[in-house]
PyMOL Python script that loads the backbone (N, CA, C, O; Angstrom):
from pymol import cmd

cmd.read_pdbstr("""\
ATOM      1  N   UNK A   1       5.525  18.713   9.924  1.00  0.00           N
ATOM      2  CA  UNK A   1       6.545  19.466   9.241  1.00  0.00           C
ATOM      3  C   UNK A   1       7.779  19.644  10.087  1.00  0.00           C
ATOM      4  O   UNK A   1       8.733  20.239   9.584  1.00  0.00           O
ATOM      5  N   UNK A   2       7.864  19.163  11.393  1.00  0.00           N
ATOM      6  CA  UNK A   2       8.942  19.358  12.217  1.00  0.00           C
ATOM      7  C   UNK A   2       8.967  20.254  12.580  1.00  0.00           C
ATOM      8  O   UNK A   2       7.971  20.966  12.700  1.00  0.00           O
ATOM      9  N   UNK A   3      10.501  20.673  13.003  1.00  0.00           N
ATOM     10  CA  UNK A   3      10.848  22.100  13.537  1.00  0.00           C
ATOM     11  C   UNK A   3      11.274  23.373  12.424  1.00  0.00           C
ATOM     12  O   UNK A   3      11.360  24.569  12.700  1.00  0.00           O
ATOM     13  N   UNK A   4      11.498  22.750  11.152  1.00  0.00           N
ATOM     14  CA  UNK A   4      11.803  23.637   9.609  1.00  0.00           C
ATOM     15  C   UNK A   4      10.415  24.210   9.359  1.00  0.00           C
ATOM     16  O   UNK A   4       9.310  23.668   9.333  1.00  0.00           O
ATOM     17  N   UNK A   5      10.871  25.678   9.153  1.00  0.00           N
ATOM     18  CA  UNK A   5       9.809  26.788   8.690  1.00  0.00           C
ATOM     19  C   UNK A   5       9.618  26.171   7.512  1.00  0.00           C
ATOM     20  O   UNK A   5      10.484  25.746   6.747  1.00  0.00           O
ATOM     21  N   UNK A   6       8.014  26.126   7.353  1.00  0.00           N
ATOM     22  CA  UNK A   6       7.356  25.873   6.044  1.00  0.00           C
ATOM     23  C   UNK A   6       8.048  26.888   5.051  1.00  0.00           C
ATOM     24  O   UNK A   6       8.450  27.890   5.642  1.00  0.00           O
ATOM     25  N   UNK A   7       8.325  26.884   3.490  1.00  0.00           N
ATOM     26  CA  UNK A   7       8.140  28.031   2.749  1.00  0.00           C
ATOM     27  C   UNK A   7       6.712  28.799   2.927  1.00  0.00           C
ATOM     28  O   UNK A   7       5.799  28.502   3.698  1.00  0.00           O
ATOM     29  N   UNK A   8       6.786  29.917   1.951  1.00  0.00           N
ATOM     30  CA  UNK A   8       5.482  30.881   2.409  1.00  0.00           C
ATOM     31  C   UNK A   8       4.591  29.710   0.784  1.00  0.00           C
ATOM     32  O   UNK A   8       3.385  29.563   0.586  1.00  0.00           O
ATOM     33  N   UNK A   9       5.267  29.370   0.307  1.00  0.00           N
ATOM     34  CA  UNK A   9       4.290  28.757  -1.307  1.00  0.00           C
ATOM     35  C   UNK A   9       3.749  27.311  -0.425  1.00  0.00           C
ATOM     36  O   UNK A   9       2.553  27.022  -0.434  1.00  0.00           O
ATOM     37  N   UNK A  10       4.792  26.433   0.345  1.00  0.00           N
ATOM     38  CA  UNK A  10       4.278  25.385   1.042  1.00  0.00           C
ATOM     39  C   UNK A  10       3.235  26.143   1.777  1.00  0.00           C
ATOM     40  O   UNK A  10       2.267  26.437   1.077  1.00  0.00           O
ATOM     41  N   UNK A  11       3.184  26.573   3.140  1.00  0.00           N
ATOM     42  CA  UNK A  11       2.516  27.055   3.570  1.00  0.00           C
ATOM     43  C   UNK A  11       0.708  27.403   3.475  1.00  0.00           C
ATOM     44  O   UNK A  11      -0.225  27.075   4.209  1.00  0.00           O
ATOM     45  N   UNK A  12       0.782  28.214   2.205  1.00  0.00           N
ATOM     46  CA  UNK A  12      -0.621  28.665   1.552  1.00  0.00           C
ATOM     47  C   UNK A  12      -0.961  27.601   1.123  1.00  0.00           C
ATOM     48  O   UNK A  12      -2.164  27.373   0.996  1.00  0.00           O
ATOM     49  N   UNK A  13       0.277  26.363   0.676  1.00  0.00           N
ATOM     50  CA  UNK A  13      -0.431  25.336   0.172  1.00  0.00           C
ATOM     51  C   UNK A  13      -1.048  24.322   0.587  1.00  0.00           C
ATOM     52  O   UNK A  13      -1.855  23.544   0.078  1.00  0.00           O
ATOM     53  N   UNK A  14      -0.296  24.480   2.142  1.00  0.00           N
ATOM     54  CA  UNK A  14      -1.101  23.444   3.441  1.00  0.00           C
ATOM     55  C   UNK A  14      -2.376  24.169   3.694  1.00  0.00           C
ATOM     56  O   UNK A  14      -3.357  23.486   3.992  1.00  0.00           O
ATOM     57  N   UNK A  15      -2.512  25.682   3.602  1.00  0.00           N
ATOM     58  CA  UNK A  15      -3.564  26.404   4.091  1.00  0.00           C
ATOM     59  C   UNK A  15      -5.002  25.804   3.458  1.00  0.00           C
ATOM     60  O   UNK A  15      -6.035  25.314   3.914  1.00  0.00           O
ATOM     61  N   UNK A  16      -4.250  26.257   1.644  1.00  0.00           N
ATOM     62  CA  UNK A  16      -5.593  25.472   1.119  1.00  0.00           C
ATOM     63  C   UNK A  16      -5.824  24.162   0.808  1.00  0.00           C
ATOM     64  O   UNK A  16      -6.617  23.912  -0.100  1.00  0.00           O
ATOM     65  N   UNK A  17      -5.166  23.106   1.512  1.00  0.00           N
ATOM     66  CA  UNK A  17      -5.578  21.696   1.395  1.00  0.00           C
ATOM     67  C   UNK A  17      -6.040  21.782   2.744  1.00  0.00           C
ATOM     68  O   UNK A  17      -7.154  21.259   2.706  1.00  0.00           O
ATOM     69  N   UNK A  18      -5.838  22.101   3.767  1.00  0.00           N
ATOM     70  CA  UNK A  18      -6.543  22.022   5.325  1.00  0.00           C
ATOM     71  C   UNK A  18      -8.423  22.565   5.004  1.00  0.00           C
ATOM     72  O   UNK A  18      -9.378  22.014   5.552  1.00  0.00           O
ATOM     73  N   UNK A  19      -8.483  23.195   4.465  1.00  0.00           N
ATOM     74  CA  UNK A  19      -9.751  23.838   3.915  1.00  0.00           C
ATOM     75  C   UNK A  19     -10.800  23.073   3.026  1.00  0.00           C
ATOM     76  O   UNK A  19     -11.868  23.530   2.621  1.00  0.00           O
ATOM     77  N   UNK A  20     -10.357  21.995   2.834  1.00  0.00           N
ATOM     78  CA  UNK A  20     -10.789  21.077   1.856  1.00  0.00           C
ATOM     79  C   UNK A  20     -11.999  20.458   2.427  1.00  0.00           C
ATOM     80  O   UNK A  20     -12.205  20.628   3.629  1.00  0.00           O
ATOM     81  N   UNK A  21     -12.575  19.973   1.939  1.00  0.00           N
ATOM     82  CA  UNK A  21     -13.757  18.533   3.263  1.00  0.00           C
ATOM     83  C   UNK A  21     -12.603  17.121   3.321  1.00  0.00           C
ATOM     84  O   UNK A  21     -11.860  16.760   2.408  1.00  0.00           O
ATOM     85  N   UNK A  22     -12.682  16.789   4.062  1.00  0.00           N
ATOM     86  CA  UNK A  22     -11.911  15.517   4.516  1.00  0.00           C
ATOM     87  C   UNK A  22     -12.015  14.569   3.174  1.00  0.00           C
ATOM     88  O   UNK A  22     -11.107  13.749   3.036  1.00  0.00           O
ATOM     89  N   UNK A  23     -12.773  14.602   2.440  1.00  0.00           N
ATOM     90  CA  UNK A  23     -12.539  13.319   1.386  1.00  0.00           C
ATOM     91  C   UNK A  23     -11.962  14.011   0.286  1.00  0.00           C
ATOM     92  O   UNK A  23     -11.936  13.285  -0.708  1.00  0.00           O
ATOM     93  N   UNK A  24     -11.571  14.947   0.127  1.00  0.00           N
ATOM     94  CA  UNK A  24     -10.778  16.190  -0.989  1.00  0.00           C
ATOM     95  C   UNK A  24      -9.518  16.016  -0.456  1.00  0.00           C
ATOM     96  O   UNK A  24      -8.706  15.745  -1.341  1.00  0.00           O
ATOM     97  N   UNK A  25      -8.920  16.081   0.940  1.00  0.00           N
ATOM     98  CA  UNK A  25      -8.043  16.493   1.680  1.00  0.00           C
ATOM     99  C   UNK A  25      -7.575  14.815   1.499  1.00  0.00           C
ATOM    100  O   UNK A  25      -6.385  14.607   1.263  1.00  0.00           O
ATOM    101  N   UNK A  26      -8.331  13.869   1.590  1.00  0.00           N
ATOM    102  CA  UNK A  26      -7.988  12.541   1.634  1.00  0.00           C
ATOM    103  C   UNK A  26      -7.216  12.086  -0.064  1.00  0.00           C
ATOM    104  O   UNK A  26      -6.084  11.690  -0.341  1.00  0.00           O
ATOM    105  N   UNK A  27      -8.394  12.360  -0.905  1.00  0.00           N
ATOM    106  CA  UNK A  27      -7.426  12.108  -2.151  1.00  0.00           C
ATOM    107  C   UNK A  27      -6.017  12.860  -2.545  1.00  0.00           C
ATOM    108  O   UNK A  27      -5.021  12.389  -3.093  1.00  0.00           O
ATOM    109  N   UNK A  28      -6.276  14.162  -2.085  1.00  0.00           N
ATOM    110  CA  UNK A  28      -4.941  14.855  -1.989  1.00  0.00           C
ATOM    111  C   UNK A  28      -3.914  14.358  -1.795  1.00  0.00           C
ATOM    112  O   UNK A  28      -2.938  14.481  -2.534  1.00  0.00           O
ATOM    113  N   UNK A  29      -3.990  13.266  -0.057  1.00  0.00           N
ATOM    114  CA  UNK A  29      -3.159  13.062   0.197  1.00  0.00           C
ATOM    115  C   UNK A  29      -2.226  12.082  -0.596  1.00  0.00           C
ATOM    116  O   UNK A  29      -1.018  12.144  -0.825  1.00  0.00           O
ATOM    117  N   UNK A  30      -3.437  10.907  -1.035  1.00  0.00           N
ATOM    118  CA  UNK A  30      -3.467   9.867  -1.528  1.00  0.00           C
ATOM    119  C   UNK A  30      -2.345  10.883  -3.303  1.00  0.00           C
ATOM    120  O   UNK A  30      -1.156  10.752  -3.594  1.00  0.00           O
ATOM    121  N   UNK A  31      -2.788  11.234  -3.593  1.00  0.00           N
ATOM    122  CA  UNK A  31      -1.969  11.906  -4.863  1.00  0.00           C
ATOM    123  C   UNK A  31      -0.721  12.336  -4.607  1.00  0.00           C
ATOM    124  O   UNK A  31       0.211  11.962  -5.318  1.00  0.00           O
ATOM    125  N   UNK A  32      -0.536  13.181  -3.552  1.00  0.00           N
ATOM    126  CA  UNK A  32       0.725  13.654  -3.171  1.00  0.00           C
ATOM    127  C   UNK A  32       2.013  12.346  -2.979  1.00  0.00           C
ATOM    128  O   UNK A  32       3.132  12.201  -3.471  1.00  0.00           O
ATOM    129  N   UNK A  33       1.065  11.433  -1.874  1.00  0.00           N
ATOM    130  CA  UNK A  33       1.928  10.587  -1.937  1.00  0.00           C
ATOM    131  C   UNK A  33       2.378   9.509  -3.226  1.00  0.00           C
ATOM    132  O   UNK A  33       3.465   8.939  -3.320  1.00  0.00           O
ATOM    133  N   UNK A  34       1.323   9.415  -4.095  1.00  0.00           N
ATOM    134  CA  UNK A  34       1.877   8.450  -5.101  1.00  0.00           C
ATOM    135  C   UNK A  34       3.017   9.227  -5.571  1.00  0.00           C
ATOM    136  O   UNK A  34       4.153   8.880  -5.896  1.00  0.00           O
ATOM    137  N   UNK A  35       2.526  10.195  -5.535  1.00  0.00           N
ATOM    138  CA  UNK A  35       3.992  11.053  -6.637  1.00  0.00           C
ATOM    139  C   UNK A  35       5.280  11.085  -6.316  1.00  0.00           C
ATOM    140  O   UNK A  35       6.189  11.553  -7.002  1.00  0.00           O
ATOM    141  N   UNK A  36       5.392  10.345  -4.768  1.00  0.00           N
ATOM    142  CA  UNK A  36       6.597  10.606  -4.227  1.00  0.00           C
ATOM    143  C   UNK A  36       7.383   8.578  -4.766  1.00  0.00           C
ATOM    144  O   UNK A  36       8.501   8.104  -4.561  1.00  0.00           O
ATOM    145  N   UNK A  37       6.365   8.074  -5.330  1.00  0.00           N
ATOM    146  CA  UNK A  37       6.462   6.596  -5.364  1.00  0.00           C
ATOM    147  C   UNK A  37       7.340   6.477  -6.936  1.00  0.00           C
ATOM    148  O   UNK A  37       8.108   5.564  -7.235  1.00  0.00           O
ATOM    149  N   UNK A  38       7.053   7.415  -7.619  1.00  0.00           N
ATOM    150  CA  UNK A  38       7.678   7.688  -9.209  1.00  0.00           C
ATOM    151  C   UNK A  38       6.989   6.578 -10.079  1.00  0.00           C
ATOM    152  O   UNK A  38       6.435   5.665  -9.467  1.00  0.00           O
ATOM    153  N   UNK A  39       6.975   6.573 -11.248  1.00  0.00           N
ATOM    154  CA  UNK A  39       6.486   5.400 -12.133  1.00  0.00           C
ATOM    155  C   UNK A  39       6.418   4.209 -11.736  1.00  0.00           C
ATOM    156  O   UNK A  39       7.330   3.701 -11.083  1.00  0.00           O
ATOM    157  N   UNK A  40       5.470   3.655 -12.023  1.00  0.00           N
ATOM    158  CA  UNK A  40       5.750   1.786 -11.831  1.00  0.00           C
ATOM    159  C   UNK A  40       6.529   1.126 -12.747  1.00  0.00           C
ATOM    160  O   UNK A  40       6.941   1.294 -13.895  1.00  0.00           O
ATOM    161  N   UNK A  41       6.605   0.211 -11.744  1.00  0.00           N
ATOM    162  CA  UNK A  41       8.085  -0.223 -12.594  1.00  0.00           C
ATOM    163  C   UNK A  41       7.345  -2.396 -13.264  1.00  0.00           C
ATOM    164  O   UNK A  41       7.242  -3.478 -12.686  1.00  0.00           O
ATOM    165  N   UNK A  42       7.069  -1.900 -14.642  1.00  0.00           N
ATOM    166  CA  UNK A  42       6.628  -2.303 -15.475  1.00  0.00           C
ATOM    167  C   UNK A  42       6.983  -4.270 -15.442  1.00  0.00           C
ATOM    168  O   UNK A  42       6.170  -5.193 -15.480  1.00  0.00           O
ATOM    169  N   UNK A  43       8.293  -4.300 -15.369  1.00  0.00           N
ATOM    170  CA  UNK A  43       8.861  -5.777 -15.001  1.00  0.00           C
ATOM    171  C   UNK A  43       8.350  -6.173 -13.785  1.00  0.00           C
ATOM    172  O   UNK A  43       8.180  -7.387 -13.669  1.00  0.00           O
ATOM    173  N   UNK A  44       7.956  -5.231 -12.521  1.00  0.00           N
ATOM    174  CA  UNK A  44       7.075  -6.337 -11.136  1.00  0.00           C
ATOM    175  C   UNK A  44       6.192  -6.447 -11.331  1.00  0.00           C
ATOM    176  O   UNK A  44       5.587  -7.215 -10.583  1.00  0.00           O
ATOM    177  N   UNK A  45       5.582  -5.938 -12.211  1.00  0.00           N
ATOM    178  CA  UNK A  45       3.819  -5.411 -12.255  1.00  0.00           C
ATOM    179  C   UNK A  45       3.384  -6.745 -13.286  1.00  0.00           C
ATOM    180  O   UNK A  45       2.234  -7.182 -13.255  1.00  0.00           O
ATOM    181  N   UNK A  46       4.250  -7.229 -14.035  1.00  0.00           N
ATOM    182  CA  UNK A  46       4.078  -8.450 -14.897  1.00  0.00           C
ATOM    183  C   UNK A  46       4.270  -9.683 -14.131  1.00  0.00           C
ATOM    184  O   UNK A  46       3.527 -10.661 -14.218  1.00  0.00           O
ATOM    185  N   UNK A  47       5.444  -9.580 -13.271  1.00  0.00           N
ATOM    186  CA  UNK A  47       6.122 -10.527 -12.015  1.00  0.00           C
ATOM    187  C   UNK A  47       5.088 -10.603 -11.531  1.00  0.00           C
ATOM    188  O   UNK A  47       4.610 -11.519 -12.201  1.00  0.00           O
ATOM    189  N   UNK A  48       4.215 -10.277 -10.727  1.00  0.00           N
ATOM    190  CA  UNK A  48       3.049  -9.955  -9.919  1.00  0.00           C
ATOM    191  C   UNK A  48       1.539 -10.908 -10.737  1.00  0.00           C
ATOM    192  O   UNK A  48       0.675 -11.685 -10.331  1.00  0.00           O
ATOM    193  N   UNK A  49       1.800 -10.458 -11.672  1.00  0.00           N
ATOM    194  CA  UNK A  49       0.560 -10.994 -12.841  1.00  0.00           C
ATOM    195  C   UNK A  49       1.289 -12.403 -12.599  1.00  0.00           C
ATOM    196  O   UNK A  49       0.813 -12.885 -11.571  1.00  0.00           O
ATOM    197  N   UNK A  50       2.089 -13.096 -13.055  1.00  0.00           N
ATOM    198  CA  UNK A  50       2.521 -14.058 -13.478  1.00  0.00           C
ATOM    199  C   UNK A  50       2.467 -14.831 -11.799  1.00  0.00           C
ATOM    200  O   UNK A  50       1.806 -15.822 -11.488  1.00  0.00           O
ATOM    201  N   UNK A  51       3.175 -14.199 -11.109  1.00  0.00           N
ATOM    202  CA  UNK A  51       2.716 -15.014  -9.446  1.00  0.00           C
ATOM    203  C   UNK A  51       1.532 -15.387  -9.326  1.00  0.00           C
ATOM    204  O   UNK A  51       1.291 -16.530  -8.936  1.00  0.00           O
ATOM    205  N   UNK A  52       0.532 -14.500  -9.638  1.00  0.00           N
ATOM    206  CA  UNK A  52      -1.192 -14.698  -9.362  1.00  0.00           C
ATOM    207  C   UNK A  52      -1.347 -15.509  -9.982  1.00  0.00           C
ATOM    208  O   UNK A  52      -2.183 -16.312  -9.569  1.00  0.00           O
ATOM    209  N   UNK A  53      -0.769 -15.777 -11.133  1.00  0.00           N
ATOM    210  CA  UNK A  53      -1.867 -16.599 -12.005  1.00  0.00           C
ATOM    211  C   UNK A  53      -1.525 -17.374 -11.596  1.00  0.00           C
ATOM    212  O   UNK A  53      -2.459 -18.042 -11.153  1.00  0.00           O
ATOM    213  N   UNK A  54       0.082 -18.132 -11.293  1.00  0.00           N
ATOM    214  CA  UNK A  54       0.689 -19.365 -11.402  1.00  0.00           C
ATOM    215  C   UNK A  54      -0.030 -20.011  -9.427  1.00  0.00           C
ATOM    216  O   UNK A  54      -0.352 -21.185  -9.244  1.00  0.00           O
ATOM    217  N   UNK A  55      -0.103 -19.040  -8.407  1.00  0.00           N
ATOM    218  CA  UNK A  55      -0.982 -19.898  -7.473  1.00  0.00           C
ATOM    219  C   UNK A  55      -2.461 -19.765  -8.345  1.00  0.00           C
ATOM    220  O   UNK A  55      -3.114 -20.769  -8.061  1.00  0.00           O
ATOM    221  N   UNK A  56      -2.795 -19.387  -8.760  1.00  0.00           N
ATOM    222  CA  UNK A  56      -3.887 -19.358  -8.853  1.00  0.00           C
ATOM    223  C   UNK A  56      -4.708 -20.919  -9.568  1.00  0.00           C
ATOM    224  O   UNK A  56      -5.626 -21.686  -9.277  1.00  0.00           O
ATOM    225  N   UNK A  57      -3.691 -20.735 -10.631  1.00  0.00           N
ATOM    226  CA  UNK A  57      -3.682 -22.279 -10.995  1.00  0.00           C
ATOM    227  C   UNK A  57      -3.454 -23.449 -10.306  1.00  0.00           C
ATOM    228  O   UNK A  57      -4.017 -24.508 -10.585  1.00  0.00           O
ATOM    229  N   UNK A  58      -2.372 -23.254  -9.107  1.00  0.00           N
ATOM    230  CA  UNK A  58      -2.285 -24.330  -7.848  1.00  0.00           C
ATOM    231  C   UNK A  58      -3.522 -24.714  -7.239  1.00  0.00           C
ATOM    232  O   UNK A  58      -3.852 -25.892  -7.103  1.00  0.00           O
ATOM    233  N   UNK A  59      -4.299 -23.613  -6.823  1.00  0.00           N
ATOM    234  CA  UNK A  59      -5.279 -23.536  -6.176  1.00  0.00           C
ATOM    235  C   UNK A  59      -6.344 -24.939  -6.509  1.00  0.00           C
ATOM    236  O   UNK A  59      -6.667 -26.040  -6.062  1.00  0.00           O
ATOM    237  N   UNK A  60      -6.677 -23.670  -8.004  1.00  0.00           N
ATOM    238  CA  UNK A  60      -7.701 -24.849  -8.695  1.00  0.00           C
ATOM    239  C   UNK A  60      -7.395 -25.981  -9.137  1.00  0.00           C
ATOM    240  O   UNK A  60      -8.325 -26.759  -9.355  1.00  0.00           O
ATOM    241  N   UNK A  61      -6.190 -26.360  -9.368  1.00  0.00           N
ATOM    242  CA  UNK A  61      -5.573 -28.075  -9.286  1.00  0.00           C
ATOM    243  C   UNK A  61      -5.504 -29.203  -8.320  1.00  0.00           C
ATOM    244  O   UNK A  61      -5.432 -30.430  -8.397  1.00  0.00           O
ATOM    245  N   UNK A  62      -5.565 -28.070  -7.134  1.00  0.00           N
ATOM    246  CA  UNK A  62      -5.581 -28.855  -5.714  1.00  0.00           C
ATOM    247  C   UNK A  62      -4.171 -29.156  -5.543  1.00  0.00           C
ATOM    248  O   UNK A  62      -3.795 -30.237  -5.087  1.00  0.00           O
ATOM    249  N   UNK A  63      -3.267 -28.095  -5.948  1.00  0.00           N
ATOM    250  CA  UNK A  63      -1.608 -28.367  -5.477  1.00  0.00           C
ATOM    251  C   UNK A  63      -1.720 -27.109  -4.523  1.00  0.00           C
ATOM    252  O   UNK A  63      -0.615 -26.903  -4.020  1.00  0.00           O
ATOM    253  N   UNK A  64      -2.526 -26.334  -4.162  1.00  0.00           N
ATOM    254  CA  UNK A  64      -2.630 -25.590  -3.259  1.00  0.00           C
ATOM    255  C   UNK A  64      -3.647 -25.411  -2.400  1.00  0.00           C
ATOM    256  O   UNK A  64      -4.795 -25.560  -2.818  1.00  0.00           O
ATOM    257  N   UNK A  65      -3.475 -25.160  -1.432  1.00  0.00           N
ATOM    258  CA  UNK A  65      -4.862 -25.418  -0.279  1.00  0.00           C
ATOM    259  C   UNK A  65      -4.850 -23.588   0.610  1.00  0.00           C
ATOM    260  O   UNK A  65      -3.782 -23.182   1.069  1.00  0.00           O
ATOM    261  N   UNK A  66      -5.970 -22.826   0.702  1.00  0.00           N
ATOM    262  CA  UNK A  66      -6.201 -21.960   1.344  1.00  0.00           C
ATOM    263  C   UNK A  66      -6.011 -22.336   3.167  1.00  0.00           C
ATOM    264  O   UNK A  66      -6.195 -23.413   3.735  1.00  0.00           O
ATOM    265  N   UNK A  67      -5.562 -20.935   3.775  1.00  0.00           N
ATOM    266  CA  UNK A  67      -5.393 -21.423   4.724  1.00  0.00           C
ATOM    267  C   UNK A  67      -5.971 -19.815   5.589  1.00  0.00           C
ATOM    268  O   UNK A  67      -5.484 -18.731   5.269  1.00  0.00           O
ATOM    269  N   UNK A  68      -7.054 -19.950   6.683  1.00  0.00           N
ATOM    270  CA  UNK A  68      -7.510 -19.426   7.056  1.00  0.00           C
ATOM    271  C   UNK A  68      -7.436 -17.789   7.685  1.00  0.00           C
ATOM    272  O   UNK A  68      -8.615 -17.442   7.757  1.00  0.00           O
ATOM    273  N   UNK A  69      -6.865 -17.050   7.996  1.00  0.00           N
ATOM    274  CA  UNK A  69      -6.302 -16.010   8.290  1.00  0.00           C
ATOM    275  C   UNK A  69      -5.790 -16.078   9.684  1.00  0.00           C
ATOM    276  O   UNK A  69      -4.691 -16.190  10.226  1.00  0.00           O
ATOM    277  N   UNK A  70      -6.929 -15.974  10.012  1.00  0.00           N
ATOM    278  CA  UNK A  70      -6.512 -16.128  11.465  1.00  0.00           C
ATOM    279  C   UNK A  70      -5.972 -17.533  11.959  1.00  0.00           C
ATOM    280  O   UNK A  70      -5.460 -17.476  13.077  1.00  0.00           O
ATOM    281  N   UNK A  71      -5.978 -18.686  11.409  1.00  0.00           N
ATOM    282  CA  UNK A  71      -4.904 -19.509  11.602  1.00  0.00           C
ATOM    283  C   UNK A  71      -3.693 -19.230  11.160  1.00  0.00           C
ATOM    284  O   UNK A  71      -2.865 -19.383  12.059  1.00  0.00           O
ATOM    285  N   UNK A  72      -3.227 -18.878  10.137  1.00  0.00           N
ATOM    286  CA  UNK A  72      -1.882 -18.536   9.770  1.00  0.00           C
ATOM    287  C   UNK A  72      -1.356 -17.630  10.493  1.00  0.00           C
ATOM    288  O   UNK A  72      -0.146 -17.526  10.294  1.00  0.00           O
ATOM    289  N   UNK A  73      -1.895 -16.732  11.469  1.00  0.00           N
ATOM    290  CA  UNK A  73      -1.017 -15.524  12.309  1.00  0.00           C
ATOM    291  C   UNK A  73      -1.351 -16.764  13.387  1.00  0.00           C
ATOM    292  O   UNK A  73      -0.263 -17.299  13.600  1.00  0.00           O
ATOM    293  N   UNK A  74      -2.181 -17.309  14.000  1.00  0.00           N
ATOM    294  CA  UNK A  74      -1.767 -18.090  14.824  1.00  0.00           C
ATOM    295  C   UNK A  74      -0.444 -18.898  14.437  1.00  0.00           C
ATOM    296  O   UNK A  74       0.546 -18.720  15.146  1.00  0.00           O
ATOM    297  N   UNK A  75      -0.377 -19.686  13.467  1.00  0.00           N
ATOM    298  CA  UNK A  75       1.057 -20.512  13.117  1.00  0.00           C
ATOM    299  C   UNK A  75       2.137 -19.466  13.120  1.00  0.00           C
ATOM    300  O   UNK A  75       3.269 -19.713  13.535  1.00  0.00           O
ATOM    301  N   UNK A  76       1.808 -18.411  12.696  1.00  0.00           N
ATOM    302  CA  UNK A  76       2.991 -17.583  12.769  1.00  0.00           C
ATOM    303  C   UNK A  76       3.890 -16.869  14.040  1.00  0.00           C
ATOM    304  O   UNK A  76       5.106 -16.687  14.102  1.00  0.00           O
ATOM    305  N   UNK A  77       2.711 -16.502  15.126  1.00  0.00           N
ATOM    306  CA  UNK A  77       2.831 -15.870  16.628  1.00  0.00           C
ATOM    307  C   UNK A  77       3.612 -17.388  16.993  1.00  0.00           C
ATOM    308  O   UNK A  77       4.569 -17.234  17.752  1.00  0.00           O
ATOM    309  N   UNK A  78       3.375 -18.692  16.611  1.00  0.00           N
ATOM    310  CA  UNK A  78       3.729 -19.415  17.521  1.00  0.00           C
ATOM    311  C   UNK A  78       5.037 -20.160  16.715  1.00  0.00           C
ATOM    312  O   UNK A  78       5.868 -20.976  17.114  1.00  0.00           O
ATOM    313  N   UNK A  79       4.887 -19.677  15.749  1.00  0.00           N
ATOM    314  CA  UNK A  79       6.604 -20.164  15.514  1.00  0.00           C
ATOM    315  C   UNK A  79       7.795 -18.748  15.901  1.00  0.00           C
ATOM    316  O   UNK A  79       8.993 -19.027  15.935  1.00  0.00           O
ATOM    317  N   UNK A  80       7.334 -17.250  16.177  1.00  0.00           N
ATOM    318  CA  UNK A  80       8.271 -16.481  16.414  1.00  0.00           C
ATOM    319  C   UNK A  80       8.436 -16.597  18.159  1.00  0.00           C
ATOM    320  O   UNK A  80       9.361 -15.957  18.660  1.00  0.00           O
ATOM    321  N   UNK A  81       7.544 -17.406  19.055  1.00  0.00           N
ATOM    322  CA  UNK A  81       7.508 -17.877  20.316  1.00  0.00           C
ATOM    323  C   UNK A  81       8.640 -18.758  20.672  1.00  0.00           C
ATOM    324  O   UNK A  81       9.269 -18.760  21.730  1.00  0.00           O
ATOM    325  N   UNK A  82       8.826 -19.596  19.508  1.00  0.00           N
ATOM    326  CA  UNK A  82       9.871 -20.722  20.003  1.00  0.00           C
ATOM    327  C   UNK A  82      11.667 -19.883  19.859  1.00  0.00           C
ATOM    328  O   UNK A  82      12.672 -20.520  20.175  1.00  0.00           O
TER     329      UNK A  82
END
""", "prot")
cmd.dss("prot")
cmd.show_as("cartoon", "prot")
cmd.util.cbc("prot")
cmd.orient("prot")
């Protein structure tokens, strides 16, 4: 919270989420923060669908090839090297 005095309504309200069991206190958080995210926004969420499918279809055509994880941060560490 920094160096700014909580309100006394914040406050009681940290009081009783600190009081919680850790997996109460966890979704909390998880809620609080979506709310700060506002609605989804309906046009990426289709964008998104439509990306998946379209590798997805690469994949299984064989116009796309998987590539290992830990090789790709290797290719990657060693192209931000040069």
């Amino acid at each position: 919270m920094g160096s700014v005095m909580p309100s006394t309504g914040l406050k009681r309200a940290l009081d009783l989420a600190l009081g919680l069991p850790a997996r109460e206190r966890a979704e909390l958080a998880q809620d609080v923060l979506a709310s700060l995210d506002g609605e989804a926004d309906s046009d990426s969420a289709q964008a998104w669908e439509s990306e998946i499918a379209e590798r997805m279809e690469k994949l299984e055509s064989g116009q796309s090839t998987l590539v290992d994880a830990k090789d790709a941060i290797r290719r990657i560490d060693d192209r931000l090297r040069r």
